[in-house]
N, C-alpha and C positions, 0 to 999 in steps of 0.2 A: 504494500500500500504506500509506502513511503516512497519508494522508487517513482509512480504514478504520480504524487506530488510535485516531486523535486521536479518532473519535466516542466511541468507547468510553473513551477516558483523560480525557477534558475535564470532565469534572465530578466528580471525583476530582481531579483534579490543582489548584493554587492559582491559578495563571497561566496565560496561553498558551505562555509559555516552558516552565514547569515542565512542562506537558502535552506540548511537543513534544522535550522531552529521553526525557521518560519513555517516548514514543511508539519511539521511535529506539532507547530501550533496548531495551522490548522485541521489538523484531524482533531486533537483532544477540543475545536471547536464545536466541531459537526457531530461528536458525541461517539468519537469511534473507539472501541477499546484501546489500549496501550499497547499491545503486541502489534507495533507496525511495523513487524518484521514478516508479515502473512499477506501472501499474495492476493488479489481479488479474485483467482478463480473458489477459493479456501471461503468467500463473504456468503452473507446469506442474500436477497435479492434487493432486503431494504439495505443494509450495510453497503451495498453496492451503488445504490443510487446517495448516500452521505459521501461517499468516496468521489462520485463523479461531481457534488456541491463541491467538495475540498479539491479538487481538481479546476475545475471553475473558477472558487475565489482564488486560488491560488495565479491562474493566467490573467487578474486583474478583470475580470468581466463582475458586471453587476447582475443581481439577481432580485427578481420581482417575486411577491407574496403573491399568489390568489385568491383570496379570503373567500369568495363565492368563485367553486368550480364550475358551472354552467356559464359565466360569461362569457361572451365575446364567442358561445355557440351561435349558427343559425338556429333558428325556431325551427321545431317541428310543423309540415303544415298542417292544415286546421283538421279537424275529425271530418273525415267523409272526402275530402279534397283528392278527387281522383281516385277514389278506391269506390268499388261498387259493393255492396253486401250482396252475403252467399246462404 
């Protein structure tokens, strides 16, 4: 997991040192255990998706909440709209 960081912090970061404090931060931000010496095939499927956030903030990208999941869907169309009953 840590390796996966470092790509993304290492050129941002000043040093190797700097890059692998930063690396280590971010995981212990995203809530991931201490063993970041374990691969992501080794993760479970949400661990997996913390690792690609700490991967993320690590490459400098910004990240948006979605407090309601349905926005910014299309609508479903109306009852009856093109379907005929059977």
């Amino acid at each position: 997991m840590l390796e996966n960081v470092l790509l993304a912090v290492v050129r941002h970061a000043g040093s190797r040192n700097a890059a692998i404090a930063q690396a280590h931060e971010l995981l212990d931000r995203v809530g991931l255990p201490t063993r970041h010496d374990l691969t992501a095939a080794g993760l479970s499927h949400g661990e997996r998706r913390r690792l690609e956030v700490a991967v993320a903030l690590g490459a400098g990208r910004s990240l948006r909440r979605r407090d309601r999941p349905g926005r910014g869907r299309r609508r479903p169309p109306p009852r009856g709209a093109g379907c005929s009953p059977r």
